[in-house]
C-alpha positions in Angstrom: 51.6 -79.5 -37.5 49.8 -79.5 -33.9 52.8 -77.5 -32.5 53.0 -75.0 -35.2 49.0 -74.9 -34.8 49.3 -74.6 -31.0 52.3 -71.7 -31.4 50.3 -69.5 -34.0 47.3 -69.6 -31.5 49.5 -68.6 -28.5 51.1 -65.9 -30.8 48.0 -64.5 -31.5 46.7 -64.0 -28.3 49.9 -62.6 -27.0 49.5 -60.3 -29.6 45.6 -60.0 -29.4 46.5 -58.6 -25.3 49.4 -57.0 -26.0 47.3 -54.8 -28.9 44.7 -53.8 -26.4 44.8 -50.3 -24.8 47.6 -49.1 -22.4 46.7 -48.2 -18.5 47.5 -44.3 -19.4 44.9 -44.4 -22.4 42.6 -46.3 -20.5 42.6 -43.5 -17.5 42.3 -40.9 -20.5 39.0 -42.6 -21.8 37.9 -42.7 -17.9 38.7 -39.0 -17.7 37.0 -37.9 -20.9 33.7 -40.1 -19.5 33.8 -38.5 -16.3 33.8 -35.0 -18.5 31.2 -35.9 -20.5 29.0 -36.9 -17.5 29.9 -33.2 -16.2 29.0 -31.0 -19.1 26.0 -32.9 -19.7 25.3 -32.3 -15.9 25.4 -29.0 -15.9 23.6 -28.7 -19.3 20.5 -30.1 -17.3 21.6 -27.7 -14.0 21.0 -25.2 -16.6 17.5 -26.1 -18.1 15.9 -26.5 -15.0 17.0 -23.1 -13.1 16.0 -21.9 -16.7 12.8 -23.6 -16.7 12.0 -22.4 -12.8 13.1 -18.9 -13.4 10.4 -18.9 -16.5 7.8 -20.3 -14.2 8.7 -17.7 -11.2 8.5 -14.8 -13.9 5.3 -16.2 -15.1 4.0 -16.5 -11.5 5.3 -12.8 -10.6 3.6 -11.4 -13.8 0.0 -13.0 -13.1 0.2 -11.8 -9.3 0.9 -8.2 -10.6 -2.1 -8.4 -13.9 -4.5 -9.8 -10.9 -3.3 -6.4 -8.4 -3.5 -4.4 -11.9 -7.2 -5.4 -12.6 -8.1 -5.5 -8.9 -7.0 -1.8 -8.6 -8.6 -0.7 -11.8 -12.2 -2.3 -10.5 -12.0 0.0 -7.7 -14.9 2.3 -8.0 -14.1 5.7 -8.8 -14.9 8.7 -6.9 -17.7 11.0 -7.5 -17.2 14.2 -8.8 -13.4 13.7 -9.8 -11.9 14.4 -6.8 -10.6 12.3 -4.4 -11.7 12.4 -0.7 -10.0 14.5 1.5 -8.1 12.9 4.6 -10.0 13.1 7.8 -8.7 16.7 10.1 -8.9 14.7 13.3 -6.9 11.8 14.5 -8.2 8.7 16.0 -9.3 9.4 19.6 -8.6 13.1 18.5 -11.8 15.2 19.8 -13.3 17.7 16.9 -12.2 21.2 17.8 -15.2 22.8 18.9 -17.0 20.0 20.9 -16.3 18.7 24.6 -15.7 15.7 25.0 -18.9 14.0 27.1 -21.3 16.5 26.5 -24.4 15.9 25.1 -26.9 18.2 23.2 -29.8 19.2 24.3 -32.7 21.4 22.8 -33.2 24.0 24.7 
C-alpha cells in the first residue's frame, strides 16, 4: 500500500509539472505584459501633453484678456481724432528756425 501511495504522489506531480505552461506560452504572457505596460504608457504620455497643452492655452488666453483690457483702459483721445505724428524727426531742426539762435525782443 505505501508503494502504490508513494507512486500515485510521484504521478501526480509529474503530471502537476508537466500540466504547467510551456516556455513559448510563457514568453507570450511576457510579451502581452510588456504590451500592456506600453499602451498604458502612452495613455498617460497622452493625458499629460493634454493636460499641459490645456494649461498653455489657458495661460495664452489670460495674457491676451489682460493686453485686451489693458488696451481698452487706454484713455481716448479728445475730440475723436487721433494725434497726428510729429513733421520733424529726432534731432531734425523745425523748418523755419536756426539752429542756436535765440530770440530776442527787439
Amino acid at each position: 500500500m505505501k508503494k502504490l501511495f508513494s507512486l500515485l504522489v510521484i504521478a501526480g506531480m509529474v503530471a502537476f509539472v508537466a500540466c504547467g505552461p510551456s516556455a513559448e506560452e510563457k514568453a507570450a504572457a511576457e510579451k502581452a505584459k510588456q504590451d500592456s505596460i506600453a499602451a498604458v504608457q502612452q495613455k498617460i504620455d497622452d493625458s499629460i501633453a493634454a493636460a499641459q497643452q490645456a494649461i498653455d492655452d489657458s495661460i495664452a488666453a489670460v495674457k491676451q484678456k489682460a493686453i485686451d483690457d489693458s488696451i481698452a483702459a487706454l484713455p481716448k483721445p479728445k475730440g475723436g481724432t487721433t494725434p497726428k505724428p510729429p513733421t520733424t524727426k529726432p534731432g531734425q531742426v523745425k523748418p523755419g528756425t536756426r539752429p542756436g539762435a535765440t530770440k530776442t525782443n527787439g
